[in-house]
LUMLUM-487487 format. One record per residue (C-alpha): residue in one letter; x, y, z. Coordinates in steps of 0.1 Angstrom, whole numbers, plus 2048, in hexadecimal, padded with zeros to 3 digits. Example, Ala and Ser with C-alpha at 12.3 -4.5 7.8 and 13.67 -1.06 7.14 Angstrom:
2
A87B7D384E S8897F5847 
This chain:
81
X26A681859 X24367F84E X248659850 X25765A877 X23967787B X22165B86D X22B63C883 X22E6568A3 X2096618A0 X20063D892 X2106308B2 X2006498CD X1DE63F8B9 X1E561E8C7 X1EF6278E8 X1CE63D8ED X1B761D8E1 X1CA6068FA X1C3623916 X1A062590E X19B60190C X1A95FB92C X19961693E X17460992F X17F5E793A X1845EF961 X16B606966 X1535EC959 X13C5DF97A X1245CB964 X1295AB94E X13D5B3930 X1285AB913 X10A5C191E X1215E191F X1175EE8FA X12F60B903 X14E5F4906 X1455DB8EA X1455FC8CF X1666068E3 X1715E38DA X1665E48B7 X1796088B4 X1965FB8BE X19A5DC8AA X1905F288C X1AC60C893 X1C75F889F X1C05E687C X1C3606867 X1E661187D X1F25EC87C X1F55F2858 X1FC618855 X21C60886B X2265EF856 X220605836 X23A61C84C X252601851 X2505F882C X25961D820 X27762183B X28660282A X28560D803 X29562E813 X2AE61F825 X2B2607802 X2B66257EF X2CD638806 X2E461A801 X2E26177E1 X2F163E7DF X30C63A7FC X32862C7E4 X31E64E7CD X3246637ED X3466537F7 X3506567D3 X34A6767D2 X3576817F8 
């Protein structure tokens, strides 16, 4: 369960960086690349999404050695059933 906890949160992360993104992006009037604001935005978000791209795939990675291991017991179980 601390695994599904993990790519939840890890996922809503992303979700909340995409908002704020986008909201920075339309409620910019001016030329892009003289909005300080949204370029450190930008830079936030490519950091993050880089630090919960890989928390994800490190998730991904443990659900399939569980579900490896849980196989490897299931003829143990129906043995002993």
């Amino acid at each position: 369960t601390r695994v599904l906890e993990d790519v939840n949160g890890n996922t809503r992360s992303l979700m909340q960086l995409d908002e704020s993104l986008l909201e920075r992006l339309t409620s910019n009037t001016g030329d892009l690349l003289d909005d300080e604001e949204l370029i450190s935005v930008l830079a936030n978000t490519k950091a993050k999404a880089a630090e919960v791209n890989a928390k994800l795939l490190a998730a991904d990675e443990t659900r399939a050695r569980i579900a490896e291991k849980r196989e490897q017991f299931r003829p143990v179980a129906t043995r002993g059933s």
